[in-house]
Structure formats: structure tokens, C-alpha cells
C-alpha positions in Angstrom: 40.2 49.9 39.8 42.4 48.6 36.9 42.7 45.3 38.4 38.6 44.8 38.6 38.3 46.0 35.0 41.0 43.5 33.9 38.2 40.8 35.7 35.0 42.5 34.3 36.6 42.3 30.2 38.1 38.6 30.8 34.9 37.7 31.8 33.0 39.2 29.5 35.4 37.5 26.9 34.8 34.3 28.3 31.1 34.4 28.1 31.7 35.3 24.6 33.3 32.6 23.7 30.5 30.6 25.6 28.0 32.0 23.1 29.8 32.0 20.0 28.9 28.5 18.9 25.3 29.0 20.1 24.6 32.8 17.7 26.8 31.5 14.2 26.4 27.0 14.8 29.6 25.6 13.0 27.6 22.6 12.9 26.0 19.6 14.5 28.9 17.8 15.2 30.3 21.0 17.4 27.1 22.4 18.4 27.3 18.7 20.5 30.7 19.5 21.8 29.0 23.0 22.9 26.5 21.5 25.0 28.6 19.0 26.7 30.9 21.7 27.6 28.5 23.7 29.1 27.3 20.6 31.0 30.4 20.4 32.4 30.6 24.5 33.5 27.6 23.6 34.8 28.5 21.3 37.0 31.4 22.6 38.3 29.6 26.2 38.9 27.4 23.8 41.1 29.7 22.2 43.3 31.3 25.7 43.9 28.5 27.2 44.9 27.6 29.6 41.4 24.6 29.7 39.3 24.9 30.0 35.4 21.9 30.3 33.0 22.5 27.4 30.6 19.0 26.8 29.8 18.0 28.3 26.5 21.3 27.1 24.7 21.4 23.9 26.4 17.6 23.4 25.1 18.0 24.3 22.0 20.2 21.8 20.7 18.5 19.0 22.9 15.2 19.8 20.6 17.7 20.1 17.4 18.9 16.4 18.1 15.4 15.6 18.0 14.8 16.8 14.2 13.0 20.3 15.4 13.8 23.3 14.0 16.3 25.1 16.5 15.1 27.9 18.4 16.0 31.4 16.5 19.6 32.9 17.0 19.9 35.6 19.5 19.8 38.9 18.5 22.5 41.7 18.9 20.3 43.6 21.0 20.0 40.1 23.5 23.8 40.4 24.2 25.4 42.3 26.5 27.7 45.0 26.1 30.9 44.0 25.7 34.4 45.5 26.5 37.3 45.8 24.6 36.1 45.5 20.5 38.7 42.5 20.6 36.8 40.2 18.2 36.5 36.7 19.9 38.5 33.7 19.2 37.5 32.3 16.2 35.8 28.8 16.8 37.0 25.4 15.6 34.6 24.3 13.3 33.8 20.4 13.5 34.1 17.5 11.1 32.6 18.2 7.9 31.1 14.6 7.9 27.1 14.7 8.2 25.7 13.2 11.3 24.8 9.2 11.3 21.8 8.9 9.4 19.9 7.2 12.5 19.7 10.4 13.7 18.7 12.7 10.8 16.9 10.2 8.3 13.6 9.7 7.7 12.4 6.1 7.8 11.7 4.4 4.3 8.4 4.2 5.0 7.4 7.9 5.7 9.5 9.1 2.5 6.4 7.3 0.4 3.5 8.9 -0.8 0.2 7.6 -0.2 -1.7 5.6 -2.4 -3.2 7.7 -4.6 -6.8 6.6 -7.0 -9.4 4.9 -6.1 -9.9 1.6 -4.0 -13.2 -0.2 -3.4 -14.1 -1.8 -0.6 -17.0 -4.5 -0.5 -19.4 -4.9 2.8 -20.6 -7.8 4.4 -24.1 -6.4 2.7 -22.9 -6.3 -0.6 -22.5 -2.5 -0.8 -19.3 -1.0 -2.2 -17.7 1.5 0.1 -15.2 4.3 -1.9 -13.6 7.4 0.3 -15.9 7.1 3.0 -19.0 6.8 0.6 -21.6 3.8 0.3 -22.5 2.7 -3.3 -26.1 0.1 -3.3 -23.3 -2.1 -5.4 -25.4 -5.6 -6.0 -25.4 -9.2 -4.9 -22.1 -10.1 -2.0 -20.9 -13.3 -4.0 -20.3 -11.8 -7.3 -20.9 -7.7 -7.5 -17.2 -6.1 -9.1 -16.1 -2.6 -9.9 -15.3 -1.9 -13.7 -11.6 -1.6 -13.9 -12.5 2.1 -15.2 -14.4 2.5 -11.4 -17.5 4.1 -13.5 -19.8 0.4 -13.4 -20.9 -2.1 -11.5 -22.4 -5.5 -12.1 -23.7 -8.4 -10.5 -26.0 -11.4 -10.7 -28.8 -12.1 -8.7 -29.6 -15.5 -7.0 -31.4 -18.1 -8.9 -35.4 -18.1 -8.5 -36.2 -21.3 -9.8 -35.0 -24.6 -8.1 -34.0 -25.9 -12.0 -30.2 -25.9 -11.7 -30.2 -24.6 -15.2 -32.3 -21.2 -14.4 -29.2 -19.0 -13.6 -29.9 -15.5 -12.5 -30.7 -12.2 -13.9 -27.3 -10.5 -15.1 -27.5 -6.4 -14.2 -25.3 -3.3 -14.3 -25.4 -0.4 -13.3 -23.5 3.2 -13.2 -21.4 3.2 -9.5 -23.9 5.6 -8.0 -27.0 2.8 -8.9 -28.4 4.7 -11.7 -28.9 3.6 -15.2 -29.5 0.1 -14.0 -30.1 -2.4 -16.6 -30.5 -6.2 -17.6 -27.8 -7.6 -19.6 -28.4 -11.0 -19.8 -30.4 -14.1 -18.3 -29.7 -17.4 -17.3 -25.9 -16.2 -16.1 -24.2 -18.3 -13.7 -23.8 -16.5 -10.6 -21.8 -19.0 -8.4 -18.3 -20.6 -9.0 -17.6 -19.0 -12.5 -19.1 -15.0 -11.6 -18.3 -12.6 -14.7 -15.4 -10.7 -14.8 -14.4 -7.4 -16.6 -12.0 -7.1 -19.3 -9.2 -4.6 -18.8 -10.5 -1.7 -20.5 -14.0 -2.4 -19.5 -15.9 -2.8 -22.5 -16.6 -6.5 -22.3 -18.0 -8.7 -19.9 -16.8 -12.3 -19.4 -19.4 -14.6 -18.4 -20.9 -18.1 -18.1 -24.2 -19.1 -19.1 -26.7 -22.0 -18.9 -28.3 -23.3 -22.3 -29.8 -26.8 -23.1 -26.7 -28.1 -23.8 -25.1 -27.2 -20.4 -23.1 -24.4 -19.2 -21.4 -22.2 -21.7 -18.9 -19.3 -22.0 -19.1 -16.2 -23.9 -17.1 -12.5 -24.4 -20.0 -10.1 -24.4 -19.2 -6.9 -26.0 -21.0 -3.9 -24.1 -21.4 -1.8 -27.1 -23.2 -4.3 -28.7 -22.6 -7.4 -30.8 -23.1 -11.3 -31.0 -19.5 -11.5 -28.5 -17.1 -14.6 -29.0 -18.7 -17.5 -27.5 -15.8 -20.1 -26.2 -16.1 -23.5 -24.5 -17.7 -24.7 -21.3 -15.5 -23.5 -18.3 -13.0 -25.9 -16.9 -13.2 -24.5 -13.2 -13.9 -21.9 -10.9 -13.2 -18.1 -10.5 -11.9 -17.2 -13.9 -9.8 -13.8 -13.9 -8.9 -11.9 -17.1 -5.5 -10.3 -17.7 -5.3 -6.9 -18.3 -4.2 -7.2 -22.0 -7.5 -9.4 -22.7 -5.1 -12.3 -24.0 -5.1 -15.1 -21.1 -7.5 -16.2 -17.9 -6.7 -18.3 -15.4 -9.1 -20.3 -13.1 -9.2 -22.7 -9.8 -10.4 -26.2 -10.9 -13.0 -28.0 -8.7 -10.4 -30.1 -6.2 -8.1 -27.3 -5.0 -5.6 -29.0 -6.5 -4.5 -27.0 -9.1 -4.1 -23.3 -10.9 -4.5 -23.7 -14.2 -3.5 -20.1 -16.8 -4.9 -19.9 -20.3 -5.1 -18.1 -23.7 -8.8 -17.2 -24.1 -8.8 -17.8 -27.5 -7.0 -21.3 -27.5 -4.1 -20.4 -28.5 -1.0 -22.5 -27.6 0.0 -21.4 -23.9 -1.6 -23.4 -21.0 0.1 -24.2 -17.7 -1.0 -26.0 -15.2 0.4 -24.7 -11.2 0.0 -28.0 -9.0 0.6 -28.2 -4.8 3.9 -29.2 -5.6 5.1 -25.7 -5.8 3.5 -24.8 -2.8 5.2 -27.1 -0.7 1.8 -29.3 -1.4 -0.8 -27.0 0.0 -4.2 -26.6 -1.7 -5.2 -23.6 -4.0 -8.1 -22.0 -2.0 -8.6 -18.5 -3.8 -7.8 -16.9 -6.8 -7.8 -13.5 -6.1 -6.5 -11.8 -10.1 -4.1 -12.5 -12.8 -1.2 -9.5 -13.6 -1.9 -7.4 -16.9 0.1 -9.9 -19.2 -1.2 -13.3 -17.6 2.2 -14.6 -16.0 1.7 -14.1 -12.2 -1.5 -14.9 -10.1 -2.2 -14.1 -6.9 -3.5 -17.2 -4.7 -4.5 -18.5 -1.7 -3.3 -21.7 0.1 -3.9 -23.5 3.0 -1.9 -26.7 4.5 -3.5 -30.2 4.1 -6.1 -30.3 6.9 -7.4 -26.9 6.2 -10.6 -25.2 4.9 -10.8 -25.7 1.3 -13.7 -23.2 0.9 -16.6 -23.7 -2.1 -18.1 -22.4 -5.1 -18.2 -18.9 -3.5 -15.3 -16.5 -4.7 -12.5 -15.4 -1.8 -11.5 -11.7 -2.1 -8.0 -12.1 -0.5 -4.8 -14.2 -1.5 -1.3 -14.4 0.3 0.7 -16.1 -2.3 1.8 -14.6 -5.6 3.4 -16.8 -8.5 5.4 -16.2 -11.7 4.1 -18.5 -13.9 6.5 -19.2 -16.0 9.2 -19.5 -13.9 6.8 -21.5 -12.1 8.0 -20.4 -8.3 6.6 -18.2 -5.7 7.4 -14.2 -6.2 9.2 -12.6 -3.4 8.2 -9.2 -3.3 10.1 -6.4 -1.6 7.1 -5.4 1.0 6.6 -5.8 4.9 4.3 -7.4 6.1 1.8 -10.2 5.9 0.0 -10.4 2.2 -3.5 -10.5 2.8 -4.9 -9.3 -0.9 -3.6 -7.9 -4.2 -5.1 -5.9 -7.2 -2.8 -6.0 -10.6 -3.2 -2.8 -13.0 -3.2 -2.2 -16.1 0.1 -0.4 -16.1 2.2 -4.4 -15.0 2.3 -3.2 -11.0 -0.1 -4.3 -8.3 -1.9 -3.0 -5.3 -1.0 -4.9 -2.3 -2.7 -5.2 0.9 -0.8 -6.2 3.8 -0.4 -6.8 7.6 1.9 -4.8 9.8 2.9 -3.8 13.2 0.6 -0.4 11.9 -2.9 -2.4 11.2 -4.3 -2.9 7.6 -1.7 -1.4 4.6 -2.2 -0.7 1.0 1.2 -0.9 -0.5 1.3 0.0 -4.3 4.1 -1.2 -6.2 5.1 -0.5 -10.3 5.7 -3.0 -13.3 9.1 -3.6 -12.2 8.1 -4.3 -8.0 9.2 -1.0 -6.7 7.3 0.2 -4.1 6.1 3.7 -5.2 3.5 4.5 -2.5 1.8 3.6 0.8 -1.2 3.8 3.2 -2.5 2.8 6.3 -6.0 2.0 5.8 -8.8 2.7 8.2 -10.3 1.0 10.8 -13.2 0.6 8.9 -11.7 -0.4 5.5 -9.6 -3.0 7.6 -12.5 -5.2 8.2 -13.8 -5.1 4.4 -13.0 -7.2 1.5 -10.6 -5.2 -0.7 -12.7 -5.6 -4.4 -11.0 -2.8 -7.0 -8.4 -0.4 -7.2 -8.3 1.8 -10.3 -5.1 3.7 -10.1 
């Protein structure tokens, strides 16, 4: 039967060309054309009554435009047996131009790392939470993490009405142990201590007959640098121990520093905030020319003595103008490192984020932080 061997070979050939594309893919592009040919056999075996097994193939490259890995060529042994040793028609391989990157890209945001080191949380208790752990930490209004993450100090609360008494100044390892007293009479409201930069000296305010005082205490031991009364509230030390910068009493203003008295000093007023008031200071960038702040619109809460862990403004000081930095989301908080970059914590579509960006506002890294973590006040980050 010459004439049904003729049929058997043509369409043995035929259902080799069908496969061809599917065994050796000449590419995405024609892998595409593939399937929407086979649709098309498909449908037209329908409406004449035949049944073709399309599936696997078909499937396959659905899942492939999907970013899956495609399913594993068929194996020599999976074909069937075919006729004449006539090799196929050699397919016509597609464009050589990659496939539009909204299909085979990544988004930005899940080509960054996470945020890698260590960042402290405070509770409403005044204990420091750290990778799912709870530290005793110290007293809410004032406790901080040494920029190292190895200390902690705090002051306590006052326990004589005399407005000069101050409170006991303590630190301690992170874990609570070695606890010790480093100084009395320290004020533990409006002007808290601060760390310096390589934590080995304590910035702090303390009471004395003549009023309130403050003074560079060197925790190695020492007499420290004792400097002026403090000119306002929440004092933050940049990273290179050279300037501070502090709220004064109305809101009204940011003022940034040398500590020493040397010749910079500039003054931030509501003016370059479109007239809000300052409400938080939140830190100061390793070389003392941006600050992180927060504002709120005439009318608002103006908050008191107690510090604010969070800020949603930051400002070049210098230039004297609000930063725009290249990050999504709302700015809730930020951490500056020693290293010129920042930790930045923002709101997004995801919930709470910790974005982490270098000396020159690259962002290098990125996290969504836990439920838990959301609701606390971000205190330290040490990289």
C-alpha cells in the first residue's frame, strides 16, 4: 500500500516539524510563534472533528513566560519512530533581540540585599529589642545603644522634687551586666546624653550650683572637656566628634554647631520648611551637614522636653534646602553611620521598610521589617 505509506511518512514529518521547536528552543521569541501555531492546529483539529495532544508543549512555554524554569526536553526514547532518515526542515530561528524587560526583569526592589547589621528597636517599656531578642535597656525617655551596639546607658528619673537633683547616670553592657554609675546629678529630660561616634565618650548635661552645665566625659577615664550651658534641646553628635546640633525651646528653629566653638554655626529657621515648626531631631550625618527633623504645620503638636525617635524631613545644611533622596516611600525615621550613608525607615504599599543607603545616597540594601518591629521606635543601627 504505497500510497498509505506516502501518508504514514508525510505525517510523521509533519509532526516533526511540530516538535522541533519544542526538543532544540531557537528562542523565546519563536518558542511564542510555536505555541500560537499550535493554538491554531488546535483549533482547527477541533472544528473538524480530530483530537491532538498539545498539552505538554503548550504548557511548557505558558510556565516559561511566567519566569519558571521550562519543563525538561524530551528524550529520544519519547519520540516516535520515524520514517524516512530525511532530517527535518531546519527551523527559522527568531529575532535575536531579548524579550521586553517587563517580562524577564526583576523589579528594582527584589535585586537588593537586605539590610544587613544590627538595628535596635526600643519598647514602649524601655527595653531594647535586637533580632527577635529583649535587652532590660534602661529608662524609655533617654536609654541609647552605643554606636559600637556593645553599651547601653540611660538616666533615671529624678528623686528629689529640687529641680536641680538630676538623676543617677548608669551603663551597662547590652545584655545588662556590668552595670555601673557614671555620674550624678545628669539631666535626664530635654538635653539626654548622647554617644560620640566611636563610643568612647559620653555627651552630657549636668546640674551644679551655678545652673546647668555641659561636659565631654571620656569613658576611659579623665577630667573630659567641660563646654557651656546647652542652648536647647536634644543635642546629637556627628560621627566625626566635630559639630552637634540641637532643637531650641520654641520649635522654631534647628540650630548646627562646632562643639568646640569653633567658627561654624547655622541657624535652620521655618522658612525653609515652608514655615512649619521643628518638632524632632532625630541625628546629625557623620560630618554635621544634614539633620534629620521633624515638622509639623502651624496648628499642630509641638511635642515637649521628651525626645521623638522618628523624623520625616532631611536637610543639607549648608545648602540650606530639604534633601530629596532617591527612596519610596513615606520617611518615618533615619540613623546616619559612621561610613557618610544612613539607615532609613520608610512607609510603603509593603508595611514598615528599612532602606540603607551609602555616603553618596545609593540605595545599597533593603528590608521589610516585622510586624512587631513596625510598632517600635527605631533607636540604633550599627552597620
Amino acid at each position: 500500500m504505497p500510497d498509505f505509506d506516502d501518508r504514514l511518512n508525510n505525517m510523521f514529518a509533519d509532526f516533526r516539524n511540530e516538535v522541533t521547536p519544542y526538543v532544540k528552543p531557537p528562542g523565546t521569541a519563536a518558542a511564542r510563534r510555536w505555541v500560537r501555531r499550535r493554538r491554531r492546529t488546535m483549533v482547527a483539529a477541533i472544528a473538524g472533528g480530530a483530537v491532538l495532544f498539545v498539552g505538554g508543549p503548550a504548557t511548557g512555554f505558558v510556565a516559561a513566560s511566567q519566569h519558571t524554569p521550562a519543563p525538561p526536553p524530551i528524550g529520544p526514547t519519547e519520540l516516535p519512530t520515524p520514517g524516512p532518515t530525511t532530517p527535518p526542515p531546519t527551523p527559522t530561528a527568531g529575532p535575536t533581540t531579548p524579550p521586553a524587560t517587563t517580562e524577564t526583569s526583576t523589579p528594582p526592589n527584589e535585586t537588593l540585599p537586605e539590610v544587613t547589621g544590627k538595628v535596635f528597636y526600643l519598647g514602649d517599656d524601655g527595653k531594647i529589642h535586637l533580632d527577635g531578642r529583649t535587652y532590660p535597656g534602661g529608662n524609655l525617655v533617654n536609654v541609647t545603644v552605643s554606636p559600637d551596639g556593645r553599651r547601653v546607658m540611660w538616666v533615671t528619673d529624678p528623686t528629689s522634687p529640687d529641680p536641680l537633683a538630676g538623676g543617677d547616670h548608669f551603663m551597662s553592657d547590652l545584655d545588662g551586666g556590668n552595670r555601673r554609675k557614671i555620674g550624678t546629678k545628669v539631666v535626664p529630660l530635654c538635653q539626654e546624653p548622647v554617644w560620640s561616634g566611636d563610643s568612647s565618650r559620653v555627651l552630657r548635661t549636668f546640674y551644679s550650683p551655678a545652673g546647668a552645665n555641659m561636659a565631654v566625659v571620656y569613658l576611659s577615664g579623665g577630667a573630659g572637656d567641660h563646654l557651656d550651658a546647652p542652648e536647647g534641646c536634644h543635642y546629637r553628635w556627628s560621627a566625626d566628634g566635630k559639630r552637634v546640633a540641637f532643637l531650641d525651646g520654641s520649635a522654631e528653629s534647628v540650630t548646627v554647631h562646632d562643639l568646640y566653638g569653633g567658627g561654624h554655626r547655622v541657624t535652620l529657621d521655618r522658612d525653609l520648611v515652608g514655615g512649619s515648626y521643628y518638632t524632632s531631631l532625630m541625628g546629625i550625618s557623620a560630618d554635621g551637614d544634614r539633620v534629620c527633623v521633624g515638622i509639623t504645620k502651624p496648628g499642630g503638636t509641638l511635642g515637649d522636653a521628651g525626645r521623638h525617635l522618628g523624623c520625616g524631613t532631611v536637610i543639607d545644611v549648608s545648602a540650606r534646602k530639604i534633601v530629596d533622596l532617591p527612596i519610596e516611600g513615606d520617611l518615618r525615621g533615619a540613623v546616619f553611620t559612621a561610613d557618610g550613608g544612613m539607615l532609613a525607615r520608610v512607609r510603603t504599599d509593603n508595611g514598615s521598610e528599612l532602606v540603607r543607603l551609602d555616603a553618596d545616597d545609593r540605595v545599597v540594601a533593603r528590608s521589610v521589617e516585622s510586624r512587631s518591629n513596625a510598632e517600635r521606635a527605631l533607636l540604633s543601627y550599627t552597620p
